[in-house]
C-alpha positions, 0 to 999 in steps of 0.5 A: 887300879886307882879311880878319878871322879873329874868334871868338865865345867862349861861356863853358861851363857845365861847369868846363873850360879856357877853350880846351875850349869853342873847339875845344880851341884851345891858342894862345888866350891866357887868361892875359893877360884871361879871355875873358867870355860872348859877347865876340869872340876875335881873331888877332894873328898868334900866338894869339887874344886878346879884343878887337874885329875885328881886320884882317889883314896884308893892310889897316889901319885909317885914319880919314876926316873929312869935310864940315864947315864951313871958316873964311872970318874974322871968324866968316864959315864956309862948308859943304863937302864936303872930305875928310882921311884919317888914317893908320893910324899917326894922321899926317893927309894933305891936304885932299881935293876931294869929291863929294856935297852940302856940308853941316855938323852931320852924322854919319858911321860904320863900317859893312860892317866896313871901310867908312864912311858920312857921313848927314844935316846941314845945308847952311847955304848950299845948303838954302833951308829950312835945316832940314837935309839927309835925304842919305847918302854911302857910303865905299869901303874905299879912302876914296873917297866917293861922291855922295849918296843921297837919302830915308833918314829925317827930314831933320836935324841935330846928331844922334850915329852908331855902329857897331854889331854888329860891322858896322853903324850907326846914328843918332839923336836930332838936330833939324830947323828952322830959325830961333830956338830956338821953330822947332826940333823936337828928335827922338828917332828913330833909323835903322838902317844894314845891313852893306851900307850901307843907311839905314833908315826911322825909328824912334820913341821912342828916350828923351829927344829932343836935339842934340849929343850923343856916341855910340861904340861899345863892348864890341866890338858895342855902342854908347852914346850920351850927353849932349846938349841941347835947351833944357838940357843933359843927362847922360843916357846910352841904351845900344845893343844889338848888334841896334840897339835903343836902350835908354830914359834912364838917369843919367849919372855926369858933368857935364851937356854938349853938342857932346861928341864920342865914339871907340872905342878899345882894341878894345872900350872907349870914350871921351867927350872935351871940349865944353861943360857948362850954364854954357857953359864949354868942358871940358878933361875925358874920360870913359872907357866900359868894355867893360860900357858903364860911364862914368867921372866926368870926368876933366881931360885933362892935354894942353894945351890941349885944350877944344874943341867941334864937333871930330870923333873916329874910332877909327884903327889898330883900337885908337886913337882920333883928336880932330880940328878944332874950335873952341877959343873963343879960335882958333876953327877950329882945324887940331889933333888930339889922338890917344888911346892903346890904354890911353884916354891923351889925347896933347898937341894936336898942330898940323897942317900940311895946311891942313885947318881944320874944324868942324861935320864928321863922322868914321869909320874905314874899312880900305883895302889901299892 
């Protein structure tokens, strides 16, 4: 299992050198970025630098995407439980055969550090009521996914996930039902995910309750949560503290937009990328989240084409970002990916080749020593 070496820095109150507060560490590296209050110190081989966990030598960070639903022409899809891992370096391997139940619009998250977590979705073809699905599903460190575990909250669909506290997640928000728009029930609970993978019960009154929005973490242990729609579309963004707790609405500073999809990156940054706005137009446009979870204003994403919704995002690496699946509106499956820099740069679409086809999936990063 790979190993961590991370500090916590705590600014003094008395005007000492930054390294006199950390034990007088004189490999810290203060000259590149200062180290704020409580921000969390890394080892990059040679001196401590600020950032988020960093993985030693021993293991790397891949990406696991997985569920979803896979193209069958003319419009026709069907829900599996299929898995792609991405490598550390960003290349996407072959389709896996899975376990557990196949289902769609569901959510997945890092949690324990190293490992992931896929929860909730809806089983179009194996769910009588259609109302959504209250299953869990656990990733090893290796990337192997497990069968599912039953009860962990309100069964439903088309919620947002996100790490948090540097080792847990979390998921909210979503919608349960089935049939026309008067059947469906938009939620505003969250449930919480231990460091051991364990999903809690529900908690209520969690802001404005809505589907398809975005979630990523950022400042290292926090997380953001963004945007969305129930009988409208919405910019509105809560924060997500380091203990889980789910922060009331605020304005956000973009276009109102749905089907968004998040990743962390840069260690401690996130971003928001594509989806589609009121006017039902696909977006070609990002948003930044600094490490003080402020949101840039959209931004056109020079790589093309890029507009796509129901794709998936995972951070990979430990500071890179990874855009996968989707349907573009002209295509719709689509088998590319978009990688996104340690710096938040979006690269050109790239095509795969591994016949992987997905949409309505979710996405996570996991460490593995293989």
């Amino acid at each position: 299992m790979p190993t961590y070496r991370s500090i916590k820095y705590i600014v003094p109150t008395e005007a000492v050198e930054h390294t006199d507060s950390i034990n007088a560490l004189t490999d810290v590296d203060t000259n590149t970025v200062a180290p704020t209050d409580g921000q969390t110190l890394i080892w990059n081989g040679t001196n401590w630098t600020p950032g988020d966990l960093e993985e030693s030598a021993s293991g790397t960070q891949k990406a696991i995407f997985a569920f979803g639903s896979t193209d069958l022409g003319f419009f026709g899809n069907d829900d599996t439980n299929t898995s792609v891992i991405f490598s550390s370096t960003g290349v996407p391997g072959s389709n896996q055969t899975g376990v557990g139940t196949a289902r769609a619009n569901l959510r997945g998250s890092t949690y324990g550090g190293d490992k992931a977590i896929f929860a909730f979705g809806h089983a179009y073809y194996g769910s009588a009521s259609g109302s959504g699905e209250s299953i869990s599903n656990l990733v090893s460190n290796a990337g192997v996914v497990a069968t599912d575990t039953t009860g962990v909250g309100t069964a439903r669909y088309d919620l947002i996930s996100s790490e948090y506290g540097g080792d847990k997640a979390i998921f909210a928000f979503g919608k349960h039902g089935s049939g026309g728009p008067s059947s469906i029930t938009h939620d505003n609970v969250s449930n919480l995910v231990s460091n051991a993978g364990v999903v809690a019960t529900d908690t209520t009154g969690v802001g404005t309750a809505r589907e398809s929005a975005a979630g990523t973490r950022y400042g290292g242990d926090k997380a953001i949560f963004a945007c969305g729609k129930d009988s409208s579309f919405y910019n509105t963004i809560n924060l997500v503290s380091n203990t889980g707790v789910v922060a009331s609405d605020s304005t956000g500073t973009g276009v109102a937009k749905a089907w968004n999809e998040g990743s962390s990156y840069g260690g401690d940054k996130g971003i928001m990328f594509s989806g589609y706005n009121s006017s039902w137009a696909m977006l070609t446009s990002h948003q930044l989240i600094s490490n003080a979870g402020v949101m840039s204003t959209d931004t056109t994403t020079t790589s093309n084409p890029v507009a796509k919704y129901s794709h998936c995002g995972s951070s990979y690496g430990l500071d890179k970002a990874v855009f996968f699946g989707g349907d573009d509106g002209v295509e719709f499956w689509v088998d590319d990916y978009n990688l996104v820099s340690n710096t938040g740069v979006i690269a050109a679409t790239t095509t795969n080749t591994s016949n992987t086809i997905q949409l309505h999936h979710a996405g996570a990063g996991f460490s593995s020593t293989a």
